[in-house]
TIVEXVO-801639 format. One record per residue (C-alpha): residue number from 0; residue in one letter; chain; y, x, z. Coordinates in steps of 0.02 Angstrom, whole numbers, plus 50000, padded with zeros to 5 digits. Example, Ala and Ser with C-alpha at 12.3 -4.5 7.8 and 13.67 -1.06 7.14 Angstrom:
BEGIN
+-----+--------+--------+-------+-------+-------+
: num : residu : chaine :     y :     x :     z :
+-----+--------+--------+-------+-------+-------+
:   0 :      A :      A : 49775 : 50615 : 50390 :
:   1 :      S :      A : 49947 : 50684 : 50357 :
+-----+--------+--------+-------+-------+-------+
This chain:
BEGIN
+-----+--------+--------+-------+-------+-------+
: num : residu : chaine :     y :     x :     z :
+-----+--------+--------+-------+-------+-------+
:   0 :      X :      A : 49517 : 50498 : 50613 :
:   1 :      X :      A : 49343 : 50401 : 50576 :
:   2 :      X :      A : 49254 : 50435 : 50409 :
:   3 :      X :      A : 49263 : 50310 : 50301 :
:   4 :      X :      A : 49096 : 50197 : 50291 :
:   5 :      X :      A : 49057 : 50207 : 50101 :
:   6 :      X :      A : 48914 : 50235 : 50042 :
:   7 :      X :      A : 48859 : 50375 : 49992 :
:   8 :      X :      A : 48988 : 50478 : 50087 :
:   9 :      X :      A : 49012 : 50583 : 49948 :
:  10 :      X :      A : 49055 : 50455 : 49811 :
:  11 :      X :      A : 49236 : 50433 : 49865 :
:  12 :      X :      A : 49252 : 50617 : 49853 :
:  13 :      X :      A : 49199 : 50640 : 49696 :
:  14 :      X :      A : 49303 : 50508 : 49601 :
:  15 :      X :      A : 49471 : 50577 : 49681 :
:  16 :      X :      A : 49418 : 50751 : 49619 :
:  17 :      X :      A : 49330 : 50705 : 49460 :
:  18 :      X :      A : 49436 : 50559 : 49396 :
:  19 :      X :      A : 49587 : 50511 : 49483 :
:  20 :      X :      A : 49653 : 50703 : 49530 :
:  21 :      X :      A : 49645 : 50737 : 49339 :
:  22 :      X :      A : 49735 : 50598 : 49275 :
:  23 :      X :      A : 49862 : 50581 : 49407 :
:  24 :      X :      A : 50015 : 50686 : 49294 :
:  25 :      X :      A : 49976 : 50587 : 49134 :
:  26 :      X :      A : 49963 : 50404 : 49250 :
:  27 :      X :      A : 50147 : 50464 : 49312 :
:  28 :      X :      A : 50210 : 50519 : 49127 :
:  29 :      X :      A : 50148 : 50376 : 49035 :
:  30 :      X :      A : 50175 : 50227 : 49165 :
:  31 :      X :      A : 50004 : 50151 : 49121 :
:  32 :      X :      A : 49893 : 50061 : 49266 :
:  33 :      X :      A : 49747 : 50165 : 49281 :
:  34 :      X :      A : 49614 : 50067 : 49259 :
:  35 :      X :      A : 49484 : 50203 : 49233 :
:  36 :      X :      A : 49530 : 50273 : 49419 :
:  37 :      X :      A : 49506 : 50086 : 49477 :
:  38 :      X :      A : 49335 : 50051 : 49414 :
:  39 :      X :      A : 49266 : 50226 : 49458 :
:  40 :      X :      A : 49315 : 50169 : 49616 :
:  41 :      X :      A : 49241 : 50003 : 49603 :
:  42 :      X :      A : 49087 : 50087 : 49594 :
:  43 :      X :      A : 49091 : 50201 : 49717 :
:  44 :      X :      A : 49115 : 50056 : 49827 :
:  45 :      X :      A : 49301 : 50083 : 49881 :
:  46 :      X :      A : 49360 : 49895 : 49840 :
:  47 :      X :      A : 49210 : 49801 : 49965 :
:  48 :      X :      A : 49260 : 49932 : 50101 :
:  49 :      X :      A : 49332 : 49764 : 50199 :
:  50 :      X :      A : 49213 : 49647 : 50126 :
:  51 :      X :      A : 49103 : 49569 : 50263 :
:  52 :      X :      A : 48933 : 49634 : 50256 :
:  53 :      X :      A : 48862 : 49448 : 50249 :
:  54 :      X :      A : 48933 : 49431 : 50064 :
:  55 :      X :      A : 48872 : 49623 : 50009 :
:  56 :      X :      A : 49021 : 49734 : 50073 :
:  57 :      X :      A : 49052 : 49889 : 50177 :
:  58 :      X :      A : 49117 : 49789 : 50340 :
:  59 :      X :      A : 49243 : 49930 : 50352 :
:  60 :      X :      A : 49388 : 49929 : 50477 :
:  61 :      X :      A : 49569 : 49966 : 50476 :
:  62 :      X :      A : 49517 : 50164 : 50534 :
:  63 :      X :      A : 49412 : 50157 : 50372 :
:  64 :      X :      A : 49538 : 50110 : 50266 :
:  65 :      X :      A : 49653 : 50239 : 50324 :
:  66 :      X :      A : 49551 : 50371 : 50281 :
:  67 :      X :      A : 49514 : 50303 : 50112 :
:  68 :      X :      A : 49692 : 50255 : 50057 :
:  69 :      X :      A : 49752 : 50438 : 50123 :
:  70 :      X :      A : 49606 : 50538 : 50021 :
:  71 :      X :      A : 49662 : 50452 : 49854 :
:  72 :      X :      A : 49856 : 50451 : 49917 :
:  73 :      X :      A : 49840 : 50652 : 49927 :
:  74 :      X :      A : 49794 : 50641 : 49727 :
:  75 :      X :      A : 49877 : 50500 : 49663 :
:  76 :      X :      A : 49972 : 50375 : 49765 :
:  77 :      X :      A : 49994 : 50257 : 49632 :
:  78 :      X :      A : 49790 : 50232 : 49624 :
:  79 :      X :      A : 49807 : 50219 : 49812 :
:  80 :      X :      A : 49945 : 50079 : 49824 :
:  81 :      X :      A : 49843 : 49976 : 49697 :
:  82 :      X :      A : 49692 : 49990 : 49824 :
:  83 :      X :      A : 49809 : 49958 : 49965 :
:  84 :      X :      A : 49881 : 49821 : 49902 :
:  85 :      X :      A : 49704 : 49736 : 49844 :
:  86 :      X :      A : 49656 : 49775 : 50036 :
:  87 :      X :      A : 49808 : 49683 : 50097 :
:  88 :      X :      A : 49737 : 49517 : 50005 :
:  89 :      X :      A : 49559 : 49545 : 50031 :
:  90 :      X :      A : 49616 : 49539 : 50222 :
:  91 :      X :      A : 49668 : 49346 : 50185 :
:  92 :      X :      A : 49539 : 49317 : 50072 :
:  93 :      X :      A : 49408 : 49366 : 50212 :
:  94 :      X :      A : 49445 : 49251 : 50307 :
:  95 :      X :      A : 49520 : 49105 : 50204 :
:  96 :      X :      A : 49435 : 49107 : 50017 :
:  97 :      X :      A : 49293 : 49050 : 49927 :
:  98 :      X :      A : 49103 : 49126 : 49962 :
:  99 :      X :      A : 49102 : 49169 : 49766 :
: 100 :      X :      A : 49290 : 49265 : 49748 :
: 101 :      X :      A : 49232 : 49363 : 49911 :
: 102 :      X :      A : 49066 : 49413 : 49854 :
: 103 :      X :      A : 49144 : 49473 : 49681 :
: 104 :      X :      A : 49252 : 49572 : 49785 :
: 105 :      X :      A : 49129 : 49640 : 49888 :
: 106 :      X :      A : 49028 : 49688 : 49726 :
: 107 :      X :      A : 49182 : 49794 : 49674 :
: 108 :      X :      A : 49194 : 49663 : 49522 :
: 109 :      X :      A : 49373 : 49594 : 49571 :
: 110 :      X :      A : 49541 : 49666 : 49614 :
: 111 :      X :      A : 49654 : 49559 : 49700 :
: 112 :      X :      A : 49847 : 49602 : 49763 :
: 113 :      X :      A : 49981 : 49530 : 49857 :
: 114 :      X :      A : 50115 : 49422 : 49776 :
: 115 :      X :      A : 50244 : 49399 : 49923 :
: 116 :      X :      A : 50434 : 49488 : 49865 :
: 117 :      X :      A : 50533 : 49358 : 49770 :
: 118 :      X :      A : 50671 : 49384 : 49655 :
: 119 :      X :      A : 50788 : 49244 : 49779 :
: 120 :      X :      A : 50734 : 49322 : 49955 :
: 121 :      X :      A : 50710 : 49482 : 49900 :
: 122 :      X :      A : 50627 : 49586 : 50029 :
: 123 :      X :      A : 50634 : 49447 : 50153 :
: 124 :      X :      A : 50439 : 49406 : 50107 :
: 125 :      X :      A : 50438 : 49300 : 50259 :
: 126 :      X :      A : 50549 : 49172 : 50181 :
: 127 :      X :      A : 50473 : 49130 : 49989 :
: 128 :      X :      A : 50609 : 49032 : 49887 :
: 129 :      X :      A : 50476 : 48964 : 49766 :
: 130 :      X :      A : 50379 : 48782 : 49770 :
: 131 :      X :      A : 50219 : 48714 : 49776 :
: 132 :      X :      A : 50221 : 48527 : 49751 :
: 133 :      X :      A : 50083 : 48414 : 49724 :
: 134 :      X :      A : 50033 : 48314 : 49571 :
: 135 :      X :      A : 49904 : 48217 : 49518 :
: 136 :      X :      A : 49790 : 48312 : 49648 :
: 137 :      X :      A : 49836 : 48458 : 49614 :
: 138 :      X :      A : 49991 : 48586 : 49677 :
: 139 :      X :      A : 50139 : 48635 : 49549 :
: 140 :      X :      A : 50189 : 48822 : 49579 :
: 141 :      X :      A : 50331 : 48875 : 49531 :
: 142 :      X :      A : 50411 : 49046 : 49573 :
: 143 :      X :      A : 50501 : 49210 : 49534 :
: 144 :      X :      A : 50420 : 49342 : 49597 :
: 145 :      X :      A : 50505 : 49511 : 49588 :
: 146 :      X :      A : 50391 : 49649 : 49613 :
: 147 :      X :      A : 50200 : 49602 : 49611 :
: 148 :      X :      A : 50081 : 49771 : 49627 :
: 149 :      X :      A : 49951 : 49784 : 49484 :
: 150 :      X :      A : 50046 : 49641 : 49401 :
: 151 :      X :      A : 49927 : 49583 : 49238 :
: 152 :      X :      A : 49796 : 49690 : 49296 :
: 153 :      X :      A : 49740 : 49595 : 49456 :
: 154 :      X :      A : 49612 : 49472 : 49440 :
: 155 :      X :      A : 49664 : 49342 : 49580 :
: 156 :      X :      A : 49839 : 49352 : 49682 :
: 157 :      X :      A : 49887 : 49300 : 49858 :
: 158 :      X :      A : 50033 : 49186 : 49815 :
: 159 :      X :      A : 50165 : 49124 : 49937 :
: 160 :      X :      A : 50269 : 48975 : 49944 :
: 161 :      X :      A : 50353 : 48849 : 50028 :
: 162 :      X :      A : 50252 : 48737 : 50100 :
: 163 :      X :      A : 50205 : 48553 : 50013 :
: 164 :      X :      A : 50245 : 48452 : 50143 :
: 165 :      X :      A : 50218 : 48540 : 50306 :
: 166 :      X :      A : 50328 : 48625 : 50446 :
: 167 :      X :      A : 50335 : 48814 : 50429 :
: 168 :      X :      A : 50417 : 48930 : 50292 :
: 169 :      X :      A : 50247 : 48973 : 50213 :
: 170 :      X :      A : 50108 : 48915 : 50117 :
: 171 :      X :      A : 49992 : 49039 : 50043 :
: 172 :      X :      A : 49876 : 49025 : 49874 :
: 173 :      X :      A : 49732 : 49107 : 49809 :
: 174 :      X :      A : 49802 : 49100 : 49599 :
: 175 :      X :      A : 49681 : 49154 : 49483 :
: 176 :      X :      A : 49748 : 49272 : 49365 :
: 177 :      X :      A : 49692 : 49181 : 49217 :
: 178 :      X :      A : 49801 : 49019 : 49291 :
: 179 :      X :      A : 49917 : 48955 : 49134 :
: 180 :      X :      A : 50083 : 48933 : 49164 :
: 181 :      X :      A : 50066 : 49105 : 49262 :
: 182 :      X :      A : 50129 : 49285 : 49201 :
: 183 :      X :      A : 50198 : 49433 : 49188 :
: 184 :      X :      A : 50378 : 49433 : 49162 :
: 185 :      X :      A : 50471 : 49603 : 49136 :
: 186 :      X :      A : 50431 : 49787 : 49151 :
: 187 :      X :      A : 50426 : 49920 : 49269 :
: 188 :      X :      A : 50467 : 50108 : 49219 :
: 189 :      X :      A : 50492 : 50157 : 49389 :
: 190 :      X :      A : 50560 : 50336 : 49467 :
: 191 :      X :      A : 50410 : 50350 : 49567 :
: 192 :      X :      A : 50232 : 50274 : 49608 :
: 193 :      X :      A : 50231 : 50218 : 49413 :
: 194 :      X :      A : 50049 : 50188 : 49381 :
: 195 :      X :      A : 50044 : 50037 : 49490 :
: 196 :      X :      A : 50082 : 49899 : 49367 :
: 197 :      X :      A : 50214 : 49846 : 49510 :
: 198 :      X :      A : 50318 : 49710 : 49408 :
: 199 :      X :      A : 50402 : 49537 : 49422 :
: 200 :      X :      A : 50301 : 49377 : 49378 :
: 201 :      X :      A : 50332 : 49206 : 49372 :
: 202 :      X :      A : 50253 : 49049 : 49403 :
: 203 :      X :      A : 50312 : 48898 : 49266 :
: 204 :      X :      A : 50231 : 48738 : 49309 :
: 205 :      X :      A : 50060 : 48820 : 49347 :
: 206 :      X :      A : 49921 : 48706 : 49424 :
: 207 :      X :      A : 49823 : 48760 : 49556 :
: 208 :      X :      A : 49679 : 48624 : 49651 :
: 209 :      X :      A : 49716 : 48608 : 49837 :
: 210 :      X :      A : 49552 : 48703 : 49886 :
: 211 :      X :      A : 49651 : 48886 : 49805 :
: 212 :      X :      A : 49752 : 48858 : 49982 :
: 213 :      X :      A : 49715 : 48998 : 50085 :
: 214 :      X :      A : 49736 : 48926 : 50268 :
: 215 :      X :      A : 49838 : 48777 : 50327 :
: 216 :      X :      A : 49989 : 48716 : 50241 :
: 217 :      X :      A : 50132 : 48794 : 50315 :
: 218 :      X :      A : 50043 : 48920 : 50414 :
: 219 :      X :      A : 50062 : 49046 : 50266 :
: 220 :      X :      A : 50172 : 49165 : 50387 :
: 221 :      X :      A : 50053 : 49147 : 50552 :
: 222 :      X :      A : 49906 : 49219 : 50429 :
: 223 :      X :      A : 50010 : 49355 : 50333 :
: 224 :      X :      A : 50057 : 49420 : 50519 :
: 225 :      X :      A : 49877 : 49398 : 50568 :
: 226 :      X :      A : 49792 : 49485 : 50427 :
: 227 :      X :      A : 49873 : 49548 : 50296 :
: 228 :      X :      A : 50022 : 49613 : 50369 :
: 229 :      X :      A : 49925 : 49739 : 50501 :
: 230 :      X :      A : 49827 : 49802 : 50329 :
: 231 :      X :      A : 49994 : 49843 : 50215 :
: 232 :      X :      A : 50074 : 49922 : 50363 :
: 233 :      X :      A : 49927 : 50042 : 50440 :
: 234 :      X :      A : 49885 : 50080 : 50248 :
: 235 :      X :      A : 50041 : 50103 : 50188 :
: 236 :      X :      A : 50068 : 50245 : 50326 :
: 237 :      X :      A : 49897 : 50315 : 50277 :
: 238 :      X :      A : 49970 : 50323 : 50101 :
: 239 :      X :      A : 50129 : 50408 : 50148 :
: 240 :      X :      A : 50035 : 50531 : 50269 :
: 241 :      X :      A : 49932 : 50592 : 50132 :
: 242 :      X :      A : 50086 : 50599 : 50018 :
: 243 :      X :      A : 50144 : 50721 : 50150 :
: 244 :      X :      A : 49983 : 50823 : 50155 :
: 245 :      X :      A : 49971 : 50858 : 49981 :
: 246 :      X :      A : 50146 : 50911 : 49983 :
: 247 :      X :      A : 50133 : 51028 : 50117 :
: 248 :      X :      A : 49955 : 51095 : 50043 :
: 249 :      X :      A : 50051 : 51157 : 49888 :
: 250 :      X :      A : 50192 : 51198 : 49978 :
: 251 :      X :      A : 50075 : 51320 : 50069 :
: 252 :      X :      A : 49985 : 51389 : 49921 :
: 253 :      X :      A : 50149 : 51422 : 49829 :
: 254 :      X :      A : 50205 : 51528 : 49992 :
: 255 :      X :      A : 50048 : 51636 : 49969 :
: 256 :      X :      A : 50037 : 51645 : 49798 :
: 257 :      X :      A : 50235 : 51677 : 49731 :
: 258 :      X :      A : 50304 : 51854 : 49766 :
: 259 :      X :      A : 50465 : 51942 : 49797 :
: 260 :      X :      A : 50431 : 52101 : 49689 :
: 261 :      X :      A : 50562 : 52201 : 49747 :
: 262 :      X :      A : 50495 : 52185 : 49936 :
: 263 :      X :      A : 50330 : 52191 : 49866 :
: 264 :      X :      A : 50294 : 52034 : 49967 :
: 265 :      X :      A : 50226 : 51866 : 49975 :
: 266 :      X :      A : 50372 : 51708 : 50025 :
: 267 :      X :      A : 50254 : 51669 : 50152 :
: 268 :      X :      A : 50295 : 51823 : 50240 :
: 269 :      X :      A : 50472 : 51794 : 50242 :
: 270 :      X :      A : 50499 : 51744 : 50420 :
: 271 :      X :      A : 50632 : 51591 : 50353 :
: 272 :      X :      A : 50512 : 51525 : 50255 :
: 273 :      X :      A : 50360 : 51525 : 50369 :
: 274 :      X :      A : 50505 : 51434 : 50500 :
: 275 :      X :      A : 50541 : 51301 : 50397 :
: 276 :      X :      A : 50363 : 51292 : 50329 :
: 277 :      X :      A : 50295 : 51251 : 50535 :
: 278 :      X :      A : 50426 : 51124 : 50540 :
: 279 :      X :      A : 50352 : 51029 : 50400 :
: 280 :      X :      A : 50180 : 51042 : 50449 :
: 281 :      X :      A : 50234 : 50999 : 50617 :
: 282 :      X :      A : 50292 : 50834 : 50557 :
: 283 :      X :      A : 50134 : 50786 : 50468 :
: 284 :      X :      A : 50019 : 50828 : 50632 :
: 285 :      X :      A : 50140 : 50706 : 50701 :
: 286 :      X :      A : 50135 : 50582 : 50616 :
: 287 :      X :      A : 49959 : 50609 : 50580 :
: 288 :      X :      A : 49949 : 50583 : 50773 :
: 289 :      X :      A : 50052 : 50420 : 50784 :
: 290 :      X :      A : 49953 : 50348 : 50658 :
: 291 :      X :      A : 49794 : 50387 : 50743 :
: 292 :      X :      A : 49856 : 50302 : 50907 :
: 293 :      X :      A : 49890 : 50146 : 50809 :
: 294 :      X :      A : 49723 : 50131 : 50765 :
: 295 :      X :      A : 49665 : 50179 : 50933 :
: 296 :      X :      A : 49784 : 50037 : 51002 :
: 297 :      X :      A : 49729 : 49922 : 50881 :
: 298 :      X :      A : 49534 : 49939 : 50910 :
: 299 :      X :      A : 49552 : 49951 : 51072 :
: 300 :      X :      A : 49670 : 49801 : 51107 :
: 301 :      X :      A : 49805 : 49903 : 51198 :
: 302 :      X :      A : 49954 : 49799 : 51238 :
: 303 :      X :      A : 50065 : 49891 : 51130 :
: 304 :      X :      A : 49960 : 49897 : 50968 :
: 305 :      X :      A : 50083 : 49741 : 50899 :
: 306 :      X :      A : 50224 : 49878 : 50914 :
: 307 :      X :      A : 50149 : 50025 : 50856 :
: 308 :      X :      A : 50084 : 49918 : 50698 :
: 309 :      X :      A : 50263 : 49887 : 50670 :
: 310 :      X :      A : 50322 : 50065 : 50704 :
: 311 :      X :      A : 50194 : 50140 : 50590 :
: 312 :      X :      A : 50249 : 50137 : 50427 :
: 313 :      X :      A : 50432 : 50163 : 50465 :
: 314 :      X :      A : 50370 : 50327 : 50556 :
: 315 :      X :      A : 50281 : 50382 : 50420 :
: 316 :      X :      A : 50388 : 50313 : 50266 :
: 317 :      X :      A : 50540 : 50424 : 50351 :
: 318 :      X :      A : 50436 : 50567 : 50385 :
: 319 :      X :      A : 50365 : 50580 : 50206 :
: 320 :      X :      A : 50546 : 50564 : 50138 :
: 321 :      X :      A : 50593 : 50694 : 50226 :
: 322 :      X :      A : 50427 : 50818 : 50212 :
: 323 :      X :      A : 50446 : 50796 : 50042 :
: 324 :      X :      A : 50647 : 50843 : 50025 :
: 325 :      X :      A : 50586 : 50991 : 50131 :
: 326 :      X :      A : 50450 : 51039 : 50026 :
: 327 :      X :      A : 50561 : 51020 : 49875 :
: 328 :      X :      A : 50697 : 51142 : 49950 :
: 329 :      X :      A : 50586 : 51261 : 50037 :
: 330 :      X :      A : 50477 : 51291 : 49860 :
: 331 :      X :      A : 50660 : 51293 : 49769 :
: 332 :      X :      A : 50657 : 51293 : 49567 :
: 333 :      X :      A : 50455 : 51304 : 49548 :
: 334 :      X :      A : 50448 : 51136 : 49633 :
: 335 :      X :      A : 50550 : 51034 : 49496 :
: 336 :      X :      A : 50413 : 51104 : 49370 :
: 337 :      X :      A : 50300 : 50953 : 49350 :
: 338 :      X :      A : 50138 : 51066 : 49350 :
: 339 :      X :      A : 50144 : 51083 : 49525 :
: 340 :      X :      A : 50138 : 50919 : 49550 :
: 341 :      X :      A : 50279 : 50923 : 49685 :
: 342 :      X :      A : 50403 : 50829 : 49613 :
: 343 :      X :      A : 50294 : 50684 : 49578 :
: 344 :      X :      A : 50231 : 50665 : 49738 :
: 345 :      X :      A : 50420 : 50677 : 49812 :
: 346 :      X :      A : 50482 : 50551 : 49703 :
: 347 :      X :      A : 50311 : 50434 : 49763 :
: 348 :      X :      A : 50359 : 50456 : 49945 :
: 349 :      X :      A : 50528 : 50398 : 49909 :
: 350 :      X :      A : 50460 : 50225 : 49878 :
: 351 :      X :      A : 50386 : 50186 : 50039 :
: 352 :      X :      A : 50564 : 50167 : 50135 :
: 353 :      X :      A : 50630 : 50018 : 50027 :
: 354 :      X :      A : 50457 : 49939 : 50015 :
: 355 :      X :      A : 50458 : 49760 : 50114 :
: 356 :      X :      A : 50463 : 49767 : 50233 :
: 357 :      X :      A : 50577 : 49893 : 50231 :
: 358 :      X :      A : 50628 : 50038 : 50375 :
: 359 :      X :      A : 50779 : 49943 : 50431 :
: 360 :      X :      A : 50684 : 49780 : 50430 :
: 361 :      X :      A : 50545 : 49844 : 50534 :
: 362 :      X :      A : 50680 : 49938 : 50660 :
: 363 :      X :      A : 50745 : 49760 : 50693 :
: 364 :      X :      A : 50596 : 49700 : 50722 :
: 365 :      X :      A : 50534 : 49833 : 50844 :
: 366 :      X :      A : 50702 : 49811 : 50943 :
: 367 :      X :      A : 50673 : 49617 : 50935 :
: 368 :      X :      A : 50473 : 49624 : 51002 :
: 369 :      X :      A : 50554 : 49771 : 51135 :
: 370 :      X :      A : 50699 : 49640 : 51191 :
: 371 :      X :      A : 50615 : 49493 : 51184 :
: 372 :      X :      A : 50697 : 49414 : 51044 :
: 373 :      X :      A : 50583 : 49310 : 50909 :
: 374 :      X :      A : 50523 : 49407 : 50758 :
: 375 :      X :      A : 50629 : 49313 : 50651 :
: 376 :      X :      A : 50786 : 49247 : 50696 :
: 377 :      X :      A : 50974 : 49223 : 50676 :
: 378 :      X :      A : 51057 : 49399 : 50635 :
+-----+--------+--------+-------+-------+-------+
């Protein structure tokens, strides 16, 4: 894969090792949103990777956030989900908001996130259950949303709705997080990927002005497919892959390093363990190589990159699943000691099968682009 087009090259590098590696057991035992990890990154440049160069940013592409999301996923993939998700909305933001929230962006001075899952469609993003309805020139929002990355931490989110008054099942806001009648509402003590603030919010009479609508009324979906949809899906597989490398990594150096005295020898030369070790790694270079060919379909305009973006993170959501069971049986007892840092990073890659939209949900929708059959339809 591409390297990443931060500048310097080195800055990235340094923050996962000297910030966000270090704090990544005490982000997952405490629960906290780690801000510190964020704004080292801000600095380093990480959140104008897909700014436009015209407004100060990186002009990175989907290659370069791959790279990025899957150096920080391999320390911490809460950090990396926050970034992910403020990708996802910068995608819409690009090419839908205001000169100044883009620039701010660009500058590393704004995190933004996604605010799609509601608590009445669930993981059905593509069908929002909450209003927008206008008054006295302005639009009413009101909405349930039940799990909202970097929730009270964000500085802007990409809201969804029904439309005001036009055909289509989505509208989508840019909602400034300072927007009365806007909020957190509950907690989130999660089993895994805990750092990432990921709780419900709600939306009680808040008043947005029409200009905070980010493309046509009603053609909310058409740009979430377009833009931010491609972003969440690619990224989230870049996540999951380096979930799966860092599990494999200490997999390996707990193999060399841990010793069968009585043999006098290492458990990596125990030919059962070195089989079931290959099989693992075998599985990341896999999927390592399916996500590679996405991109490559993508920036190349291949016919099939619409499928492969859908494949992508159900590929690599299962695979990291099951890497990580593996890792966690072939490492036995050592790897439920937190130290290791196993455990955590099992529990992380859990997360991305039930994330909408979800492995089953993108399986139907492969089978529905492969038959012919609209995205979204009758059961």
């Amino acid at each position: 894969m591409p390297t990443a087009v931060i500048s310097p090259a080195s800055a990235l590098v340094e923050v996962v090792e000297r910030t966000i590696a270090p704090s990544a057991a005490e982000v997952d035992r405490t629960g906290t949103f780690p801000r510190a990890d964020i704004d080292a990154l801000a600095g380093a440049g990480v959140l104008g990777l897909l700014s436009a160069s015209e407004v100060g940013g990186a002009g990175g592409s989907l290659a370069d956030v791959a790279v990025t999301l899957e150096k920080i996923a391999r320390a911490d993939a809460s950090v990396a989900m926050v970034v992910l998700m403020h990708y996802a909305a910068v995608s819409v933001i690009e090419n839908h908001g205001p000169d100044d929230v883009r620039r701010a962006i660009a500058a590393g001075e704004h995190l933004s996130t996604l605010a799609f899952s509601e608590r009445g469609s669930r993981s059905h993003f593509w069908a929002p259950v909450s209003t927008a309805t206008a008054t006295d020139g302005q639009v009413r929002l009101d909405a349930a949303k039940s799990w909202v990355t970097s929730a009270g931490e964000a500085d802007s989110y990409v809201w969804s709705s029904r439309p005001v008054s036009a055909a289509g099942p989505m509208t989508l806001w840019l909602v400034p997080a300072s927007t009365p009648g806007v909020g957190v509402a509950g907690e989130f003590d999660g089993f895994g990927l805990r750092g990432n603030s990921s709780r419900p919010m709600a939306a009680d009479g808040a008043l947005v002005d029409t200009s905070a609508r980010l493309g046509d009324d009603g053609a909310g979906l058409d740009v979430a497919l377009g833009a931010a949809l491609p972003t969440f899906l690619v990224g989230n597989a870049a996540v999951s892959l380096g979930l799966m490398q860092a599990l494999v990594d200490e997999a390996a150096a707990h193999l060399r390093t841990a010793r069968l005295e009585h043999l006098d020898q290492s458990l990596a030369e125990q030919p059962a363990s070195r089989l079931a070790f290959a099989a693992l790694r075998t599985r990341v270079d896999l999927t390592r190589a399916f996500l590679t060919d996405t991109l490559s379909a993508l920036g190349s305009g291949r016919d099939d990159a619409t499928l492969r973006v859908l494949q992508v993170k159900a590929v690599a959501a299962e695979a990291a699943a099951e890497v990580g069971d593996g890792v966690m049986r072939l490492c036995g007892g050592a790897a439920f000691r937190k130290e290791l840092g196993i455990e955590r990073r099992y529990r992380d890659a859990l997360a991305a099968r039930v994330m909408a939209p979800t492995t089953e949900a993108l399986h139907d929708f492969v089978g529905r682009a492969t038959l012919g059959l609209p995205l979204f339809g009758g059961a």
